[in-house]
C-alpha positions as CSV (number, residue, x, y, z in Angstrom):
1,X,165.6,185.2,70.3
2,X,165.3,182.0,72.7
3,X,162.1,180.0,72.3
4,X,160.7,177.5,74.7
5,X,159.3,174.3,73.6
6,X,155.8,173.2,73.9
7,X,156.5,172.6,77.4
8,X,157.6,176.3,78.2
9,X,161.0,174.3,79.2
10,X,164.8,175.3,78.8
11,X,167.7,173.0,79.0
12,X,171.5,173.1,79.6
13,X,173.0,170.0,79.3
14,X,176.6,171.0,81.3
15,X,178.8,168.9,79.9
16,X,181.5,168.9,83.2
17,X,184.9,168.3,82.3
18,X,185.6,165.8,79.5
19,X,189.0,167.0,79.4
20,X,192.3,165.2,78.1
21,X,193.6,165.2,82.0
22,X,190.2,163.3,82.6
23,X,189.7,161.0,79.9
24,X,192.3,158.6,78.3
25,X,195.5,156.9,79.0
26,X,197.6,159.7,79.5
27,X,195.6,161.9,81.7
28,X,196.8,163.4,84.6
29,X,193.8,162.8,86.9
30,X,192.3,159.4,84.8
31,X,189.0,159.3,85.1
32,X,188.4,155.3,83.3
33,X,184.2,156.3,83.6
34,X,184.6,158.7,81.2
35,X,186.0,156.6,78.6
36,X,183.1,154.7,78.8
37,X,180.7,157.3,78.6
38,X,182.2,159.3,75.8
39,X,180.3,157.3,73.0
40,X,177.2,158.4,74.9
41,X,177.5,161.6,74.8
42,X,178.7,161.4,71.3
43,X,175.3,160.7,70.4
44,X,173.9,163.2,72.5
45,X,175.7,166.0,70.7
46,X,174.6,164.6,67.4
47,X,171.0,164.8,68.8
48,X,171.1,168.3,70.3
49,X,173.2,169.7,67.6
50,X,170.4,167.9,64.8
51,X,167.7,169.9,67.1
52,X,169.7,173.5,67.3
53,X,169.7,172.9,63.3
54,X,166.5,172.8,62.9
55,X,166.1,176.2,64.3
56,X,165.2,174.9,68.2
57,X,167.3,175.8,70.8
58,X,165.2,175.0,73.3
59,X,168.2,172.6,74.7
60,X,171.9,173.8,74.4
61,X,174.7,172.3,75.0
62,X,177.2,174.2,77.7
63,X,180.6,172.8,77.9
64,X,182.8,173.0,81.3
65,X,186.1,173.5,81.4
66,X,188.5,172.6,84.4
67,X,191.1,175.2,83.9
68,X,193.6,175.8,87.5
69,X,196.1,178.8,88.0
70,X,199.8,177.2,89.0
71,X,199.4,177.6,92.4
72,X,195.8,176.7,92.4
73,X,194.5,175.4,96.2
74,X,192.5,172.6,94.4
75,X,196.6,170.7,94.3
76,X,196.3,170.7,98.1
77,X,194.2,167.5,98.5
78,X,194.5,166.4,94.6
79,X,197.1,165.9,92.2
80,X,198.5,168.5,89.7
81,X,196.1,168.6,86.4
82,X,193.9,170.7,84.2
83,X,196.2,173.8,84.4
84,X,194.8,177.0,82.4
85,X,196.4,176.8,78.6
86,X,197.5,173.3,78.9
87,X,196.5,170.3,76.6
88,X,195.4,168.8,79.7
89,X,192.7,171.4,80.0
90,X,191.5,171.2,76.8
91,X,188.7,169.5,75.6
92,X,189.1,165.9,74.5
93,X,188.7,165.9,70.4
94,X,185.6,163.2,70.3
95,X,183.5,165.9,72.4
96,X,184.9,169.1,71.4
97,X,182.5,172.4,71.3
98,X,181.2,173.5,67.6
99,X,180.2,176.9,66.8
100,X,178.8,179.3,69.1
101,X,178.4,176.4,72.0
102,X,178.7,177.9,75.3
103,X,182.3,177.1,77.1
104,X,182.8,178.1,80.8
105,X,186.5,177.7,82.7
106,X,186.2,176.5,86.2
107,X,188.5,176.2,89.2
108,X,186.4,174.4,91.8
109,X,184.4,171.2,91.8
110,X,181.2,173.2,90.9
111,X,180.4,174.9,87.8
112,X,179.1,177.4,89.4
113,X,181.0,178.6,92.1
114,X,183.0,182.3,90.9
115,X,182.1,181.1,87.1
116,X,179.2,182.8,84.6
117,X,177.1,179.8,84.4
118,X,174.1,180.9,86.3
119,X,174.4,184.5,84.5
120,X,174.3,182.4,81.4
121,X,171.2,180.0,81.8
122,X,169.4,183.1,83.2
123,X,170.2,185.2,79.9
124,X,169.1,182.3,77.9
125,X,166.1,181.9,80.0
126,X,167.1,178.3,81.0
127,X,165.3,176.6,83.7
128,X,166.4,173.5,83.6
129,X,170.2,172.0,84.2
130,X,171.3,168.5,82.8
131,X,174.1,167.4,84.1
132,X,176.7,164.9,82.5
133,X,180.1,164.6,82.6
134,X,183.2,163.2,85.2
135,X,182.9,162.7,88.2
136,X,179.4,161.7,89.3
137,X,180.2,161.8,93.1
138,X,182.3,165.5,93.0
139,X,182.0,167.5,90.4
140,X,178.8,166.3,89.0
141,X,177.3,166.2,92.2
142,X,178.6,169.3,93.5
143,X,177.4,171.3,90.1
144,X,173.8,169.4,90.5
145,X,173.2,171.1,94.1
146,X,174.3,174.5,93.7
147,X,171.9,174.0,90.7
148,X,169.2,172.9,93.0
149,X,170.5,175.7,95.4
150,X,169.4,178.3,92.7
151,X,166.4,176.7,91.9
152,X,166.7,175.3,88.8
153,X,164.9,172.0,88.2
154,X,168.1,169.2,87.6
155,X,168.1,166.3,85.3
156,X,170.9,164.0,85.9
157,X,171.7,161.3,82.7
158,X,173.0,158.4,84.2
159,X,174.8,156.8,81.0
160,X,176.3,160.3,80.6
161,X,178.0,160.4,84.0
162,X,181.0,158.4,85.7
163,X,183.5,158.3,88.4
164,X,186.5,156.6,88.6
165,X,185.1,153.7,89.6
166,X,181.7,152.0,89.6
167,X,181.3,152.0,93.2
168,X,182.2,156.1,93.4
169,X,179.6,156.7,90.1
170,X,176.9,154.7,91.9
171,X,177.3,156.4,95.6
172,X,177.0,159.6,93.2
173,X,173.9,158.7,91.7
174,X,172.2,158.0,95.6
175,X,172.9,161.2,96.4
176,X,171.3,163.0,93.2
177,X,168.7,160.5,92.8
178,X,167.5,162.8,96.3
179,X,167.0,166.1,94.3
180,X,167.1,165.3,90.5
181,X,165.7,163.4,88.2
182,X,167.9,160.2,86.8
183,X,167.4,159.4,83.4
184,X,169.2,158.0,80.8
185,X,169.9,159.7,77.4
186,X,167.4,157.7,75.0
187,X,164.8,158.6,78.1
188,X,165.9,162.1,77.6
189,X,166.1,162.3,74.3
190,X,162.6,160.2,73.9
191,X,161.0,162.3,76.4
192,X,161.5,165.7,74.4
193,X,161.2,164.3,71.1
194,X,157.6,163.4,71.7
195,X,156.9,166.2,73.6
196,X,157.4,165.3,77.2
197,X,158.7,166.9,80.0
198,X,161.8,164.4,81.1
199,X,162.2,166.2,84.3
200,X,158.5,164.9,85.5
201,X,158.9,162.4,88.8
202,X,162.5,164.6,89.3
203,X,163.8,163.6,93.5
204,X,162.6,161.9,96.5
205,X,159.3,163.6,97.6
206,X,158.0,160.6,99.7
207,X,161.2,160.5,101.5
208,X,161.9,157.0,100.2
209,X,165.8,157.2,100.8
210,X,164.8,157.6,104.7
211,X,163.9,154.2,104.7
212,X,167.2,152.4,104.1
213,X,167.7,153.8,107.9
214,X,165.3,152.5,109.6
């Protein structure tokens, strides 16, 4: 049975695509962020998986998996990469799924668009998604608003996101900083460990970003 913390809270940390066609010097599509956010997430497993130990499951861990047919559109506008079976698609070894964690194939930027993911955080009464993963500004970002678009409250970890580049992550992170909350992992992890809701302050309700218009 799932339990809620003390909050009444669910979270699913979607981890989007650390895949070896992502990460590391033989990737297809190199992402270089995600080589530097790997030990990060490292961490975060060990925290999440230390918690589902002790019997809480109140945050799991829901692993992405870029996975394209041959002829797939997506190698229209990008290059080849990720196809279904291959090592490329597979998960890279320092993050791989353990047990009974959740794994979800995807052939668009968003992990939710034709996959189970929302079917699965509503089964698991999750209400929460926290996204991490490559790339901040297209898959990351695109996952984070269909998120929003189904109503789930959105956490984005900063240290546990990249793009290709530092200027790509950080355009990313202006656009989600809108409609989630940025945090990084120790703040994430702090926050729940001491009872905290880490999503609190989440957005842009006074409509700050309007201002860099004006």
């Amino acid at each position: 049975m799932t339990q809620a913390n003390v909050l009444g809270h669910r979270y699913g940390i979607v981890v989007i695509d650390m895949l070896n066609d992502f990460i590391g010097e033989k990737a297809a599509l190199r992402c270089p962020g995600g080589e530097e956010i790997t030990p990060n997430l490292q961490k975060l497993f060990k925290w999440v998986r230390a918690r589902n130990a002790e019997g809480k499951d109140d945050v799991q861990l829901i692993h992405i998996q870029e996975a394209h047919r041959k002829n797939d559109a997506d190698f229209r506008v990008r290059p080849r990469h990720a196809e279904a079976g291959s090592w490329g698609s597979d998960f890279i070894k320092e993050l791989y799924p353990e047990g009974e964690e959740y794994r979800i194939p995807k052939r668009r930027h968003s992990s939710f668009w034709h996959t189970d993911l929302d079917l699965y955080l509503r089964e698991e009464n999750i209400d929460t998604v926290v996204v991490t993963g490559v790339w901040t500004n297209v898959c990351v970002r695109s996952t984070a608003a269909d998120a929003l678009a189904l109503a789930y409250r959105v956490i984005t970890l900063t240290d546990g996101v990249h793009s290709a580049t530092q200027e790509q992550h950080e355009h990313g992170l202006i656009d989600l900083n809108i409609f989630t909350k940025l945090c990084t992992i120790d703040e994430f992890t702090a926050a729940l460990d001491a009872g905290q809701d880490p999503w609190l302050g989440a957005g842009d309700t006074a409509n700050e970003a309007a201002k860099d218009f004006k």
